[in-house]
C-alpha positions as CSV (number, residue, x, y, z in Angstrom):
1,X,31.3,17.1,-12.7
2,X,31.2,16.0,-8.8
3,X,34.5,17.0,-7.4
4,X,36.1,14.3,-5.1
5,X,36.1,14.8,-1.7
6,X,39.2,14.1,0.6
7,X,38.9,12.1,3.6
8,X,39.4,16.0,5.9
9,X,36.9,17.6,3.9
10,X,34.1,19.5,6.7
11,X,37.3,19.3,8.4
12,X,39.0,22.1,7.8
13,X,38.1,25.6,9.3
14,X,37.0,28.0,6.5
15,X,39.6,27.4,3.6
16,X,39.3,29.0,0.7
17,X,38.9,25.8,-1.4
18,X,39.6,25.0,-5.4
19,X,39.5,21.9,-8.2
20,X,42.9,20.5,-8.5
21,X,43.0,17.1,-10.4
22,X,39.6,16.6,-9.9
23,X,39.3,17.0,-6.3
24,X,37.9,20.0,-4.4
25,X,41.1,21.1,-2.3
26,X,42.4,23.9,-0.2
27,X,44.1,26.9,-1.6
28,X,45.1,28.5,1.8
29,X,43.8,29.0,5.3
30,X,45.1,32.3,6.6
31,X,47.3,33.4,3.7
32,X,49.8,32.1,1.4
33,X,52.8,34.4,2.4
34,X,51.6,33.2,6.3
35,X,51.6,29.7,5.8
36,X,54.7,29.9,3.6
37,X,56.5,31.4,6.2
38,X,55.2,28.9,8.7
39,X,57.0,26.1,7.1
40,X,60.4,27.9,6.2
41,X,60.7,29.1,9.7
42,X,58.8,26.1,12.3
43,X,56.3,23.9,10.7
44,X,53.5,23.5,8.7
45,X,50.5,20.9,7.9
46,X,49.1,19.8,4.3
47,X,46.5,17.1,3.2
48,X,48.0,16.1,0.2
49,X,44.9,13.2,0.2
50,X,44.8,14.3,-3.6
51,X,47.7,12.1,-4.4
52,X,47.0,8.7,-5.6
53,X,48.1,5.2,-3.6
54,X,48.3,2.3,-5.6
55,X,49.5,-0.4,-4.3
56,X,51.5,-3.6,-6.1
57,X,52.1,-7.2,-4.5
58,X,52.6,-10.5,-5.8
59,X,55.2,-12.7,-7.5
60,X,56.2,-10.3,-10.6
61,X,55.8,-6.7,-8.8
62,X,59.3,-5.8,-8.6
63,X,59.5,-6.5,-12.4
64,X,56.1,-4.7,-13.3
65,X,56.9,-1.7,-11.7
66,X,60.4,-2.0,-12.5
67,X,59.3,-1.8,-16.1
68,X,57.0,1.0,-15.8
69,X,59.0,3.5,-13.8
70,X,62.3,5.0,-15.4
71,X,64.7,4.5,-11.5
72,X,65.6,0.9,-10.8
73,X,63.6,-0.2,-7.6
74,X,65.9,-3.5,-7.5
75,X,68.3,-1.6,-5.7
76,X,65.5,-0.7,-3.0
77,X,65.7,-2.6,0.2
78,X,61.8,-2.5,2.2
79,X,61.8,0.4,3.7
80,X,63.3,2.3,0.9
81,X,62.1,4.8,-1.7
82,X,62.8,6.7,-5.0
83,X,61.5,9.6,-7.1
84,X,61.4,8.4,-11.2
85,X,59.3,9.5,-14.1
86,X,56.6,7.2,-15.6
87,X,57.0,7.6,-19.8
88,X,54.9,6.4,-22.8
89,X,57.2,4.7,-25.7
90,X,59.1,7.8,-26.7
91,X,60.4,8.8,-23.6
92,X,57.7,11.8,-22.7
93,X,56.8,11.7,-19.1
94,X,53.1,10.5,-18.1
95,X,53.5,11.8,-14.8
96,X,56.2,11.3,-11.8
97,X,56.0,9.3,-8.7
98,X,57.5,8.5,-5.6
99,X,57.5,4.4,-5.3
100,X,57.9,2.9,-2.0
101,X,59.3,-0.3,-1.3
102,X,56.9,-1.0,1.9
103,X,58.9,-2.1,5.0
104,X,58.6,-6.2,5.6
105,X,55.4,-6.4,8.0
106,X,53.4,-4.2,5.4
107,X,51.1,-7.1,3.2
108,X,52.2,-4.9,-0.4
109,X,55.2,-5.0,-1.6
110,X,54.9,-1.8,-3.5
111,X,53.5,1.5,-3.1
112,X,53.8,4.5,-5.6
113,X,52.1,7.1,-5.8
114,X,50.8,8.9,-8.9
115,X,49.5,12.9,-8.8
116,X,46.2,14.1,-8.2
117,X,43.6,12.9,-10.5
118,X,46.4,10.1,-12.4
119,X,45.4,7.2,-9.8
120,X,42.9,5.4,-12.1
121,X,44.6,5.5,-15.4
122,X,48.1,4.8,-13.6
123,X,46.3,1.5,-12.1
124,X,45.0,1.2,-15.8
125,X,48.1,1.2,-17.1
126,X,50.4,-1.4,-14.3
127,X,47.1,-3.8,-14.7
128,X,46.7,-3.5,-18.6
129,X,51.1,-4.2,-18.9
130,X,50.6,-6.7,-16.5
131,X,48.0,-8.4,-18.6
132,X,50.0,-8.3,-22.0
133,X,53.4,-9.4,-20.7
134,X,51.7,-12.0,-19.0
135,X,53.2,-11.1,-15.3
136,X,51.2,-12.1,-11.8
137,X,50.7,-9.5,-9.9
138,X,48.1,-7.7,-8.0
139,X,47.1,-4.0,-8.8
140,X,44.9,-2.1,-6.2
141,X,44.1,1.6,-6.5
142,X,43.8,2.4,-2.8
143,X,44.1,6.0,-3.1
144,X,40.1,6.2,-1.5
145,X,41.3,4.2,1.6
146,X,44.3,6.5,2.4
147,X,44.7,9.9,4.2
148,X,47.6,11.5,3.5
149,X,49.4,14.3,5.8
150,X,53.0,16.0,4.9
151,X,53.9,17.6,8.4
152,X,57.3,20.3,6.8
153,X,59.4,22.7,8.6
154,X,62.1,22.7,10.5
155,X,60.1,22.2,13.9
156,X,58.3,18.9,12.0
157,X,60.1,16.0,13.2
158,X,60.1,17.4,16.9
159,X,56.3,17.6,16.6
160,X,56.0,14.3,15.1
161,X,58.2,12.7,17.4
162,X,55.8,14.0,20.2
163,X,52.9,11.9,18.5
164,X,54.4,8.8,17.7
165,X,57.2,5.9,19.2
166,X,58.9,5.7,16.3
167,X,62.5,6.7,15.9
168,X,62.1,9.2,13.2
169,X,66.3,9.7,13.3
170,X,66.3,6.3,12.0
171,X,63.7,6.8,9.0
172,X,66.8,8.4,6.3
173,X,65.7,10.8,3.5
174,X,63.7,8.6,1.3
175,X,62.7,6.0,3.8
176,X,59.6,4.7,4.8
177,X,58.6,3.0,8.2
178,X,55.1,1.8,9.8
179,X,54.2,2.5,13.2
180,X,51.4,4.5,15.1
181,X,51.0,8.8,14.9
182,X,48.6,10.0,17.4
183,X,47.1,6.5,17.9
184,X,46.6,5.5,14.6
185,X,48.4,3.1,12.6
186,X,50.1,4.8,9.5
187,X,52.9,4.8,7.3
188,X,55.3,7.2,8.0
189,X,57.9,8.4,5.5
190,X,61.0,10.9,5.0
191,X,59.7,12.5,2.0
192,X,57.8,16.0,1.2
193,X,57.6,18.6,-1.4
194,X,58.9,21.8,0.1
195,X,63.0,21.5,0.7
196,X,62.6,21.8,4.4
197,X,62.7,18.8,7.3
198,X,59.5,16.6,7.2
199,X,57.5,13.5,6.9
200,X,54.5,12.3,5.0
201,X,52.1,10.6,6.7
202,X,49.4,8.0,5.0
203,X,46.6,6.4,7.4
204,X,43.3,4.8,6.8
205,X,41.1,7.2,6.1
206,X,38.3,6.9,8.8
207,X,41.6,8.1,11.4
208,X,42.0,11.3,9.3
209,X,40.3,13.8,11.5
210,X,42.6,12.4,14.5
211,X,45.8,12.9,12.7
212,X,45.3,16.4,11.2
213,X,43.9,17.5,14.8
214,X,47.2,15.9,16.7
215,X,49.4,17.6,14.7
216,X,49.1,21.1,16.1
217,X,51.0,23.7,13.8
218,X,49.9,26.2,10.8
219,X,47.4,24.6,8.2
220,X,48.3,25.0,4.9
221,X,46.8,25.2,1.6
222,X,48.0,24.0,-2.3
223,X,49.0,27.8,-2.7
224,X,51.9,27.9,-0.7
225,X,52.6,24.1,-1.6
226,X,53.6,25.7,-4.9
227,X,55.5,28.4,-3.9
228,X,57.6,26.7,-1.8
229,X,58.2,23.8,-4.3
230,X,59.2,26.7,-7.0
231,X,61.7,28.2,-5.0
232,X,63.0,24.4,-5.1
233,X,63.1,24.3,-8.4
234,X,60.5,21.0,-8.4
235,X,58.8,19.8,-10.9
236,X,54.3,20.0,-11.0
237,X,52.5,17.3,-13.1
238,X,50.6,19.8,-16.0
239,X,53.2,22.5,-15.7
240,X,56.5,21.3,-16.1
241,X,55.1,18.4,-18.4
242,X,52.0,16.9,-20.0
243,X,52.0,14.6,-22.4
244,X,49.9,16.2,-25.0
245,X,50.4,20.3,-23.7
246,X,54.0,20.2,-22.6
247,X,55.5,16.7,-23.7
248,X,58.6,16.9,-22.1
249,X,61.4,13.7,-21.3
250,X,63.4,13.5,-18.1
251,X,66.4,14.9,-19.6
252,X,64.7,18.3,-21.1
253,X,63.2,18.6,-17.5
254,X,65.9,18.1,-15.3
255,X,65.7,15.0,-13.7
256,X,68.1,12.8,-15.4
257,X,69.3,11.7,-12.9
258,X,65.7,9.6,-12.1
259,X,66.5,7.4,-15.4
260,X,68.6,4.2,-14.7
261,X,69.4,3.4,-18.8
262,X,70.7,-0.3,-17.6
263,X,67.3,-1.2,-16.5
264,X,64.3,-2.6,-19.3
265,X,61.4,0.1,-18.9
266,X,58.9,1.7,-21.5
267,X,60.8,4.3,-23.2
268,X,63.9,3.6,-22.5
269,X,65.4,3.0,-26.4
270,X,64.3,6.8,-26.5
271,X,65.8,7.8,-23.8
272,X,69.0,6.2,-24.6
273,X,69.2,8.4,-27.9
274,X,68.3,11.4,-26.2
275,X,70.6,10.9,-23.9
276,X,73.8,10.1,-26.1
277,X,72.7,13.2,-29.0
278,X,71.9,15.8,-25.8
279,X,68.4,18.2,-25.9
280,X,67.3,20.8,-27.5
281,X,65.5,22.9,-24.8
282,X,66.1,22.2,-21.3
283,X,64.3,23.6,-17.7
284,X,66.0,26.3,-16.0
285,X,65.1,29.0,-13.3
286,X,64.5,32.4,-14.1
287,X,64.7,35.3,-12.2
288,X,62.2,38.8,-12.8
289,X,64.6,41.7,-12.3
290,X,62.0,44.6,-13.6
291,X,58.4,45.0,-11.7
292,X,55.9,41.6,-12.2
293,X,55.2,38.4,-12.1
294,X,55.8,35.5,-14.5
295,X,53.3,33.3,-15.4
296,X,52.3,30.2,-17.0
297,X,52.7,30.6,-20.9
298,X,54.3,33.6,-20.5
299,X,56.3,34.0,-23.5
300,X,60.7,34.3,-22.8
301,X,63.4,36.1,-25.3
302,X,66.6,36.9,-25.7
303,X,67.3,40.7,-25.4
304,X,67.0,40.7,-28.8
305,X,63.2,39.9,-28.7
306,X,64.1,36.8,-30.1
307,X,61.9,34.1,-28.7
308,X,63.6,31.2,-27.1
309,X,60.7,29.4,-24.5
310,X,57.8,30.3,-22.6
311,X,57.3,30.1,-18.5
312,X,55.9,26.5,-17.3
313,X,55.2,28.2,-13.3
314,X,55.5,31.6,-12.0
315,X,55.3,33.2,-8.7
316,X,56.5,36.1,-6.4
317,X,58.6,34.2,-3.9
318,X,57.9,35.0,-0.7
319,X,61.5,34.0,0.7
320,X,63.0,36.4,-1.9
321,X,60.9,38.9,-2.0
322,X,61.4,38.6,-6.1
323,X,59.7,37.2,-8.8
324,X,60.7,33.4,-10.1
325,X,59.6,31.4,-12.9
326,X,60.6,28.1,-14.6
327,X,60.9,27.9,-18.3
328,X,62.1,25.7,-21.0
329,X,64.9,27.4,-23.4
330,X,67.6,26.8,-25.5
331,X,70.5,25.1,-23.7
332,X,72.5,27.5,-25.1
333,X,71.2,29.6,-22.8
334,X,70.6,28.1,-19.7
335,X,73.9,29.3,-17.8
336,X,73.1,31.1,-14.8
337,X,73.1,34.9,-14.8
338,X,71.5,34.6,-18.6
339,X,70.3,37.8,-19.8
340,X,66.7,37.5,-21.0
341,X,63.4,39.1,-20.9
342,X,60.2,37.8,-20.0
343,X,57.2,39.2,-22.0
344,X,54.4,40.4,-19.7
345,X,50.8,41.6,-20.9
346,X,53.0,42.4,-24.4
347,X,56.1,44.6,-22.4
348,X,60.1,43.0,-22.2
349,X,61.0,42.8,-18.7
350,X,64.3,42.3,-17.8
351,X,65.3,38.7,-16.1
352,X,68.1,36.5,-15.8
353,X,68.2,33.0,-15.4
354,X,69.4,30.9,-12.5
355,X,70.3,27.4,-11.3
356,X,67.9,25.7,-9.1
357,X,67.0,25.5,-6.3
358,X,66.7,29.5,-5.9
359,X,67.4,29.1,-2.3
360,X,69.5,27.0,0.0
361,X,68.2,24.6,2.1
């Protein structure tokens, strides 16, 4: 299969690239623990061009996506944003997204944006609902016409605001606003993936070279995009949940809080019920205190050998110096400073669990 190609691809200087979603992307430049550290301590640049763009105008697009996505985007004024979780009929998560409510002199009304590789089926799915409840609205999977830049770290927004005029104090978490970076007219919004200070950056394609080049700071790859989102304690689309390998509801995966039950959506009569009778198994952070690493799959006990869950994402983190995983189990058991043992090539080790995030930001 023909991997897509981002609009920075021959780009980049020597990356050590990988599939992701369908798309041939880069792991890491210099190394993970560098570029890590780059974005914890000053700032760091990622083309997250991967992530789909599909925008929603027209007469009924507040109530299409409104019905789609488990937040309520009436309460979004343009300009405004929210994180929600997009679930089939029983409440299982398809996949999350940010949706943007574009500011006024944008010509969409809506903007979300679906993971890596979900762009076509998500526009599948808005145009196909559309269709049967008869709503009139316009569908367009843009995510080919968009670059996409997050520029994180706590030296970020001085860096930005060296290449653009907007205000960026003015842009609050989870805000969106359109102007020009480094000549180019983009989209500029308070969002990002990493816990630190930042902005995400979308712009026509064709300008992408002139953006990533502007922005002068540490390139970064997807491999310290996930270790910094694990120490966060954030969710990744085909870890956390799938809907046919880890079919998981917001509740059993932490984000609740994303599900507005007063609002009509698809699933919501399941998640109501959930919701009222409590889960099962819920996600929780775990923390290696023997030698190792956890891993995807890897099986989790009690110190009984008992088996409670299994890891969903593992990694050494580089902030901590220790090894952190995420894991469904029991809720019983999900009280920090849980003793339990992660199974690792068939041997017990020693762990604990932990509230997320594992650090403070």
């Amino acid at each position: 299969m023909t991997l897509r190609q981002p609009p920075l691809s021959g780009v980049y200087e020597d990356p050590t690239l990988t599939d992701f979603g369908g798309w041939e992307m880069p792991v890491e430049f210099d190394s993970i623990r560098t570029e890590h550290a780059a974005v914890r301590e000053a700032a760091g640049k990622f083309d997250v061009s991967h992530m789909g763009q599909v925008a929603v105008s027209g007469p009924d697009a507040r109530q299409l996506t409104q019905r789609l996505t488990t937040n309520d985007i009436a309460t979004l004024a343009p300009g405004e944003a929210q994180y929600a979780a997009i679930t089939d009929a029983d409440g299982v998560m398809l996949d999350d997204t940010v949706v943007y409510r574009l500011p006024a002199d944008e010509t969409n009304d809506y903007l979300f944006v679906p993971n890596a590789g979900h762009d076509g089926e998500m526009t599948e799915r808005w145009a196909s609902h559309r269709d049967e409840w008869g709503l009139t609205a316009s569908v367009t999977n843009r995510t080919e016409e968009y670059a996409m830049v997050a520029l994180q770290g706590p030296a970020a927004p001085d860096l930005l605001a060296a290449e653009t005029a907007l205000e960026l104090g003015d842009i609050g978490r989870f805000e969106v606003a359109s102007g020009t970076v480094a000549g180019m007219s983009s989209l500029v919004a308070n969002t990002g993936y990493t816990g630190e200070a930042g902005f995400e950056i979308l712009c026509p394609a064709a300008d992408a070279a002139t953006l990533w080049q502007a922005l002068d700071c540490q390139p970064c790859g997807l491999g310290a995009r996930d270790t910094l989102r694990l120490e966060m304690g954030y969710l990744l689309s085909g870890q956390e949940f799938h809907p046919a390998d880890e079919p998981r509801t917001p509740y059993e995966a932490g984000i609740g809080w994303t599900v507005a039950l007063d609002t009509e959506f698809v699933g919501r009569d399941a998640l109501a019920a959930q919701e009222r009778e409590g889960v099962e198994k819920r996600l929780v952070g775990v923390e290696l205190l023997d030698r190792g690493v956890p891993r995807h799959g890897y099986e989790v006990t009690d110190t009984q050998g008992t088996p409670l869950g299994h890891v969903t994402s593992g990694t050494m983190s580089p902030t901590l110096e220790a090894p952190i995983a995420l894991a469904y189990l029991p809720v019983a058991v999900t009280d920090p400073d849980t003793p339990v043992r992660v199974v690792i090539r068939g041997e017990p080790k020693e762990a604990r669990t932990r509230a997320t995030p594992f650090i403070d930001r």
